[in-house]
Backbone as XML, in Angstrom:
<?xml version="1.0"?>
<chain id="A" units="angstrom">
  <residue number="1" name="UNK">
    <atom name="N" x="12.712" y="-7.295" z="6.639"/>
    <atom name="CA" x="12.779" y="-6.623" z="5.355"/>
    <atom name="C" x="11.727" y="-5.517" z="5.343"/>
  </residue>
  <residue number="2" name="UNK">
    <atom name="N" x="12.507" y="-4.378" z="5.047"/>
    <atom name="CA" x="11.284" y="-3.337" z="4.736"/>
    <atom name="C" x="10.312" y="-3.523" z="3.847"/>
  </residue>
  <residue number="3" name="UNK">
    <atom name="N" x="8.700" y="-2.834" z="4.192"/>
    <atom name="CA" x="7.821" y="-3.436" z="3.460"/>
    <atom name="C" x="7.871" y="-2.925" z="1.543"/>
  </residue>
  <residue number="4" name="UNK">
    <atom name="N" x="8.388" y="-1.937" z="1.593"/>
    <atom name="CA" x="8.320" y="-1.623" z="0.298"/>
    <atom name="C" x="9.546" y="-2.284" z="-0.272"/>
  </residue>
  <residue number="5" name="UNK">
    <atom name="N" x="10.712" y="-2.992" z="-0.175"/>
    <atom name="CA" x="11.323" y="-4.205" z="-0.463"/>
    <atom name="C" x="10.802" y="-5.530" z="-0.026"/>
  </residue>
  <residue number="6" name="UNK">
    <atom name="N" x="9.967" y="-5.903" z="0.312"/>
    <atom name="CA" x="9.128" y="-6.844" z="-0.121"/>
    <atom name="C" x="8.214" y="-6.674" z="-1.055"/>
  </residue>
  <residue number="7" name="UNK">
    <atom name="N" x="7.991" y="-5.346" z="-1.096"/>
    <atom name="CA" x="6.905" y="-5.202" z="-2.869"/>
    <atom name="C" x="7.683" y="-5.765" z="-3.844"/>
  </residue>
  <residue number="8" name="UNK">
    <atom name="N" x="8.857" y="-5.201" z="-3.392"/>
    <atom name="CA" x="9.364" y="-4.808" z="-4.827"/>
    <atom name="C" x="10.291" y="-6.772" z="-5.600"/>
  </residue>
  <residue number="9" name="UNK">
    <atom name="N" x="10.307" y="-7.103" z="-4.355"/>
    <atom name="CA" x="11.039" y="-8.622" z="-4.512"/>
    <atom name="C" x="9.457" y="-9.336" z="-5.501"/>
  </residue>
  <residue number="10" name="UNK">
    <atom name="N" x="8.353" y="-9.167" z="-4.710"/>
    <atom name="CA" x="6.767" y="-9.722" z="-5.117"/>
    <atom name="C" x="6.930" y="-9.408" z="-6.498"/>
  </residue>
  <residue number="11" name="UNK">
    <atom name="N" x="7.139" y="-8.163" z="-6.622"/>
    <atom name="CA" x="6.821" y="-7.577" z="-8.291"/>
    <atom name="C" x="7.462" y="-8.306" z="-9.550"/>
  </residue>
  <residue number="12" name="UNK">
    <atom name="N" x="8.866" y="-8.557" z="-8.337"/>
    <atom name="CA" x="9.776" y="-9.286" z="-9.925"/>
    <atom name="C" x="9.696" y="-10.881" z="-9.944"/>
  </residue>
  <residue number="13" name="UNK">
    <atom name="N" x="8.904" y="-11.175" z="-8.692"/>
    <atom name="CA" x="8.827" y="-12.651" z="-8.717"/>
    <atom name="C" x="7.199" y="-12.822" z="-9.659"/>
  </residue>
  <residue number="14" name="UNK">
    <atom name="N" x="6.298" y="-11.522" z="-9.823"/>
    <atom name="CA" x="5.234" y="-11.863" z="-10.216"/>
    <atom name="C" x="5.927" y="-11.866" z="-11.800"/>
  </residue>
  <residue number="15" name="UNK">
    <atom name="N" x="6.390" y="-10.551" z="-12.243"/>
    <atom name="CA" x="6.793" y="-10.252" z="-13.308"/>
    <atom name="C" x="7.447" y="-11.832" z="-13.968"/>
  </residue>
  <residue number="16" name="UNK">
    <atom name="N" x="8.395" y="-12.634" z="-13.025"/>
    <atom name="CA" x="9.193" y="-13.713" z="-14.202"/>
    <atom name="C" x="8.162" y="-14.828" z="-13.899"/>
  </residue>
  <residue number="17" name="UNK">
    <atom name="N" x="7.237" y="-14.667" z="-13.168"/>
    <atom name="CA" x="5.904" y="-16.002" z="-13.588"/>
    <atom name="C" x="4.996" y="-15.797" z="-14.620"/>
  </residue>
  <residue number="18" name="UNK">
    <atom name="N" x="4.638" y="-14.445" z="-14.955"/>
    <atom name="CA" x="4.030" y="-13.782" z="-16.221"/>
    <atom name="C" x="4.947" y="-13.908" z="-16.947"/>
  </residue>
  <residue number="19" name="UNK">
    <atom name="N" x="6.480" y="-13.897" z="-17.514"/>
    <atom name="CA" x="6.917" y="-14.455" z="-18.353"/>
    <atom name="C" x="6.874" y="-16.088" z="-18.620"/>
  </residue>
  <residue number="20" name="UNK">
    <atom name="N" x="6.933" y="-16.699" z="-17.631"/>
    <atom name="CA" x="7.080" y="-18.197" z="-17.314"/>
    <atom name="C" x="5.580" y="-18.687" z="-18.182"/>
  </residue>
  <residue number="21" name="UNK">
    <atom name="N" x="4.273" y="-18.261" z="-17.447"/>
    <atom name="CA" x="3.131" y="-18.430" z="-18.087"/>
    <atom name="C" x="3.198" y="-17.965" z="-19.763"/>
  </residue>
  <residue number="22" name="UNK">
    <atom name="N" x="3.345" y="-16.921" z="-19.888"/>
    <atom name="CA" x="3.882" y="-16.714" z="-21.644"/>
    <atom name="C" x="4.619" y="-17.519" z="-22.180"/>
  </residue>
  <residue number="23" name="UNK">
    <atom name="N" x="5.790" y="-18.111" z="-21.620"/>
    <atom name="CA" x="6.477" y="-18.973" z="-22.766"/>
    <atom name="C" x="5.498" y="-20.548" z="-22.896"/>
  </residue>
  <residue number="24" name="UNK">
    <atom name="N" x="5.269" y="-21.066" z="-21.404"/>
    <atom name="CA" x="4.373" y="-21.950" z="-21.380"/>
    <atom name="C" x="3.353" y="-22.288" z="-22.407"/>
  </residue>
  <residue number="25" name="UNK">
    <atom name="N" x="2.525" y="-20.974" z="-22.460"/>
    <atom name="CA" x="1.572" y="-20.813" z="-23.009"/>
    <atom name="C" x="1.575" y="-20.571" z="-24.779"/>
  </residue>
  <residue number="26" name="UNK">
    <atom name="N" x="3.069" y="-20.677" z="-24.964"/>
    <atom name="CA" x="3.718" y="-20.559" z="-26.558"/>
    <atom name="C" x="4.130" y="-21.991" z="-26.704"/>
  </residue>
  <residue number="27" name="UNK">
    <atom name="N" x="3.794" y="-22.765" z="-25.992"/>
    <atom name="CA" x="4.638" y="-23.904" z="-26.343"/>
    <atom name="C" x="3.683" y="-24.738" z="-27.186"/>
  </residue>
  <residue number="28" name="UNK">
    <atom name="N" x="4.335" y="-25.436" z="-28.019"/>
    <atom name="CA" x="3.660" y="-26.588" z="-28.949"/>
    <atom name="C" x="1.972" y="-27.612" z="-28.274"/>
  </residue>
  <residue number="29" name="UNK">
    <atom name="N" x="2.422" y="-27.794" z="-27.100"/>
    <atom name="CA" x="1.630" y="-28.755" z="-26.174"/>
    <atom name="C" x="2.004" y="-28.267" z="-24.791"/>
  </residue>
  <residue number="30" name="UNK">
    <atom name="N" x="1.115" y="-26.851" z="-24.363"/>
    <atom name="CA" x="0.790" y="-26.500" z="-23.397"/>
    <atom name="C" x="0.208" y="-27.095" z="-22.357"/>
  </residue>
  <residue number="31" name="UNK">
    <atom name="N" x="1.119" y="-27.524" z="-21.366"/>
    <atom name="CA" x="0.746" y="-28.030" z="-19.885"/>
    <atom name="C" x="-0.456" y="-27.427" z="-19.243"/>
  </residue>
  <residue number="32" name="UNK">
    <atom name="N" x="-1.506" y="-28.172" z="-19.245"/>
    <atom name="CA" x="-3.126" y="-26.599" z="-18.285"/>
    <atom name="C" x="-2.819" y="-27.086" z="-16.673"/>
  </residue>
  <residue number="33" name="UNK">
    <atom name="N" x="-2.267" y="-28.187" z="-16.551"/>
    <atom name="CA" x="-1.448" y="-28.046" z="-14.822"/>
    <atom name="C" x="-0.723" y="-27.176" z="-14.426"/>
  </residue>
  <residue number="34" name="UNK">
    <atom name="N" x="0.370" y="-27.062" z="-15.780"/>
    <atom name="CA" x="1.511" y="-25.874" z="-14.997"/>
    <atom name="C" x="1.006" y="-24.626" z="-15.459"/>
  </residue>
  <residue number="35" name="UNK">
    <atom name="N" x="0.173" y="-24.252" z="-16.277"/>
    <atom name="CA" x="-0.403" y="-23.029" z="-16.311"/>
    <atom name="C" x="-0.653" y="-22.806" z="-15.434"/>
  </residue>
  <residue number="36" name="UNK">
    <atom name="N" x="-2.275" y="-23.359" z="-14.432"/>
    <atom name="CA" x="-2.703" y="-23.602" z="-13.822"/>
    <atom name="C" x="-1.844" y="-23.147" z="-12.227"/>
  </residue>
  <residue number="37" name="UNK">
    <atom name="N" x="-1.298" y="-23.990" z="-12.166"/>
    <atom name="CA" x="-0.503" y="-23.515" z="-11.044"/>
    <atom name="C" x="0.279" y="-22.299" z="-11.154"/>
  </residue>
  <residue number="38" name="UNK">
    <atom name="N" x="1.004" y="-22.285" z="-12.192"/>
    <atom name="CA" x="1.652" y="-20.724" z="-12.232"/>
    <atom name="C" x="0.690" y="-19.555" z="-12.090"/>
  </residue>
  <residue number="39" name="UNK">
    <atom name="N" x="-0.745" y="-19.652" z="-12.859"/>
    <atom name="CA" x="-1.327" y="-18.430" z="-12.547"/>
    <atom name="C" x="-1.883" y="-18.082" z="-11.150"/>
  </residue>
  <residue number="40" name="UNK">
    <atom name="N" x="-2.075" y="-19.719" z="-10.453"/>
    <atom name="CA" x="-2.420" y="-19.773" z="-8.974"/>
    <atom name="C" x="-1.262" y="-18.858" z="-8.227"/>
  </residue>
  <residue number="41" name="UNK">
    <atom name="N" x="-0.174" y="-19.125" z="-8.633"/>
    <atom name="CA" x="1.009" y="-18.626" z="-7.826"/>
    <atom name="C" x="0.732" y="-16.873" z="-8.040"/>
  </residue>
  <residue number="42" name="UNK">
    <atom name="N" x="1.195" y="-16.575" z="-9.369"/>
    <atom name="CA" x="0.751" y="-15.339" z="-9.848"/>
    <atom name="C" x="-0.377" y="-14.500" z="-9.123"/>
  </residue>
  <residue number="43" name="UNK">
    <atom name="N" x="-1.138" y="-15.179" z="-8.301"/>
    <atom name="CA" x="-2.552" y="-14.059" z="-8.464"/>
    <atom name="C" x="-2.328" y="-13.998" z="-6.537"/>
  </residue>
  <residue number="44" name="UNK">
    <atom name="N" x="-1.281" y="-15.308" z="-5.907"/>
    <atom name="CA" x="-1.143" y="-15.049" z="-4.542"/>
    <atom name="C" x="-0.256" y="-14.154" z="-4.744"/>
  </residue>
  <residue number="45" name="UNK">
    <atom name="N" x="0.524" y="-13.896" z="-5.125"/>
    <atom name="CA" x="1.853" y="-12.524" z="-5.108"/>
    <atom name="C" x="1.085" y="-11.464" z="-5.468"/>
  </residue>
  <residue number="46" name="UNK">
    <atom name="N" x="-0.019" y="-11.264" z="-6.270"/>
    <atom name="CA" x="-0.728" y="-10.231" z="-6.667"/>
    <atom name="C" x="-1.301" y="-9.818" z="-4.919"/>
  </residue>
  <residue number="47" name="UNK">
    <atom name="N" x="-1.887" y="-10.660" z="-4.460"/>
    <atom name="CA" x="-3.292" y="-10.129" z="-3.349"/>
    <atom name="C" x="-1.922" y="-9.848" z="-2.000"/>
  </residue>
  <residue number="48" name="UNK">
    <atom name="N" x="-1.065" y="-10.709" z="-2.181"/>
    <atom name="CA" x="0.232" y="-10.132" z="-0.301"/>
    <atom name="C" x="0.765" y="-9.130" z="-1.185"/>
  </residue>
  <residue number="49" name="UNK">
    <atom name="N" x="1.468" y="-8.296" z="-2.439"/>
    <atom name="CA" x="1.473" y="-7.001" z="-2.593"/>
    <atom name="C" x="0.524" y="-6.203" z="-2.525"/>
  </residue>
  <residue number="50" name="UNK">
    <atom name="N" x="-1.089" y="-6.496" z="-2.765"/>
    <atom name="CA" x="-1.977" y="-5.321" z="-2.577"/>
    <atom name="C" x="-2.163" y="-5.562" z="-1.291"/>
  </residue>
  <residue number="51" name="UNK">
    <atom name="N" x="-2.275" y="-6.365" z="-0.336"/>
    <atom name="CA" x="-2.203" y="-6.600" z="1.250"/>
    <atom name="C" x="-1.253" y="-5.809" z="1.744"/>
  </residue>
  <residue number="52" name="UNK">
    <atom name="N" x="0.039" y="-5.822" z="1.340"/>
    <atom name="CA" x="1.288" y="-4.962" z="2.035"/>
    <atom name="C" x="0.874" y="-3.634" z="1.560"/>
  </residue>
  <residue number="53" name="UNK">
    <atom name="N" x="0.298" y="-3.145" z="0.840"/>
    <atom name="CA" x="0.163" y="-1.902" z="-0.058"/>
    <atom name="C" x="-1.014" y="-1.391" z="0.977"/>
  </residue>
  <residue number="54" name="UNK">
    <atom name="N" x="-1.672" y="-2.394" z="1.030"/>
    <atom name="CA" x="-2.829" y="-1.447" z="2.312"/>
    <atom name="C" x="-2.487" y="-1.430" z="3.633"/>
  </residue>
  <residue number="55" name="UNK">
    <atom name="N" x="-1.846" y="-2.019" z="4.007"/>
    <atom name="CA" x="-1.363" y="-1.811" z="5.540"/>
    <atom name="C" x="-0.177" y="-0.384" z="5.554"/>
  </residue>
  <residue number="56" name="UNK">
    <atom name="N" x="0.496" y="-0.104" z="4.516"/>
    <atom name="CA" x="1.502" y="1.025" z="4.434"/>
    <atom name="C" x="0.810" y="2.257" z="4.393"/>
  </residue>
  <residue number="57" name="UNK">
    <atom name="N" x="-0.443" y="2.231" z="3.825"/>
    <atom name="CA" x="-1.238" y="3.361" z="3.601"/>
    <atom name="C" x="-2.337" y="3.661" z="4.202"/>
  </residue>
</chain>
């Protein structure tokens, strides 16, 4: 896969975990595990897009 389609797959997988964490985080009795893990997930898709972003440039 070309690297700038792997950004772009990262972006929308970060994008629907930042929704995922928002609804979570609206809920009556917010889970701090699955927060927790979702933002863990969230912040690895953040650092392999700025990783792919520096090796292209």
């Amino acid at each position: 896969m070309p690297t700038e389609a792997r950004i772009s797959t990262l972006e929308t997988r970060h994008g629907a975990l930042d929704r995922r964490i928002t609804e979570e985080g609206q809920r009556p009795a917010p889970d701090p595990q699955a927060l927790n893990r979702l933002k863990l997930e969230k912040l690895r898709l953040k650092e392999a897009m700025e990783k792919l972003r520096q090796t292209t440039h």
